[in-house]
C-alpha positions in Angstrom: -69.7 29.8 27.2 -68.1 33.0 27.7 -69.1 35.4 24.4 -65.3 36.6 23.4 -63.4 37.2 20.0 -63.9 39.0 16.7 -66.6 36.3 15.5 -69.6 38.6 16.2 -72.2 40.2 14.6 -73.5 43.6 16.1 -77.2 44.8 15.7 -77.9 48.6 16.9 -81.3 50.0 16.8 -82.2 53.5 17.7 -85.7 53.9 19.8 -88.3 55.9 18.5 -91.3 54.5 19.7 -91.0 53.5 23.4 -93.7 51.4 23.3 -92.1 48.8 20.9 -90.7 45.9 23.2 -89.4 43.4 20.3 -86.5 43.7 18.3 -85.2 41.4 15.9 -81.7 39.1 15.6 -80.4 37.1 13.6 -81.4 33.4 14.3 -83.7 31.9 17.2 -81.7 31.9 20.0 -82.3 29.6 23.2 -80.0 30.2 26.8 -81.4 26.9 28.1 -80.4 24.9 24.9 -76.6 24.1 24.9 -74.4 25.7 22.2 -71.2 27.6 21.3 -73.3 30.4 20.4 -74.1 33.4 23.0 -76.1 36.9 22.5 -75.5 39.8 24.9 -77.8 42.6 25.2 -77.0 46.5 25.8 -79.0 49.3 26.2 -77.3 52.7 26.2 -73.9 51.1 26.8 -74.8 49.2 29.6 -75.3 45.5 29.7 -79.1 43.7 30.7 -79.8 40.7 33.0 -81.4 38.0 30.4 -83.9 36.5 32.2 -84.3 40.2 34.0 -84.3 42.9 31.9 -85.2 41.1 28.3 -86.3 37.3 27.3 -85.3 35.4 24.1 -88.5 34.7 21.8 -88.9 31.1 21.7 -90.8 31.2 18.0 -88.9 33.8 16.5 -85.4 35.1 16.3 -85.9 38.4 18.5 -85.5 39.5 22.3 -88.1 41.6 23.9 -87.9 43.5 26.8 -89.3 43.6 30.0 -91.2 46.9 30.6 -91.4 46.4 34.1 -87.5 46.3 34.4 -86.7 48.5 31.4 -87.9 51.7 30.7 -86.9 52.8 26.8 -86.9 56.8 26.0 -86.4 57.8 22.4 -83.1 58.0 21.1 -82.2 55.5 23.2 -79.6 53.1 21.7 -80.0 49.1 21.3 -76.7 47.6 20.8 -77.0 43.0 20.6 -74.1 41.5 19.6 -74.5 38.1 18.5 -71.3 35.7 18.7 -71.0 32.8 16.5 -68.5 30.6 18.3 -67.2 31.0 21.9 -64.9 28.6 21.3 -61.6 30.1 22.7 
């Protein structure tokens, strides 16, 4: 599944606390469950690793961070795009 084409959603959240390592999406998303869907995750224009730099929740639709990989500074700039269908 390669995440391509206008069927997207974007989510953009603007840091103010630092110390806040969850951010919400849309639906519970799973990478190890097979689907159409896919969710890519940017942090000041500049893609992250899943698996590396941010997990999915398993329990609730959200990605957090990992603070060991990624350090967030206020006014940083969250962008997740969310595609529905990578069916091209």
């Amino acid at each position: 599944m390669v995440p391509y084409g206008t069927l997207k959603n974007t989510i953009t959240y603007t840091i103010f606390d630092p110390l806040i390592l969850s951010y919400e999406i849309t639906n519970v998303f799973s990478s190890e469950t097979l689907s159409n869907q896919a969710v890519l995750v940017y942090l000041n224009d500049e893609q992250l690793i899943l698996g590396f730099d941010y997990t999915f929740d398993a329990n609730r639709p959200a990605i957090t961070f990992n603070d060991a990989m990624v350090t967030l500074s206020v006014d940083d700039v969250i962008t997740i795009v969310e595609y529905a269908n990578t069916d091209g």
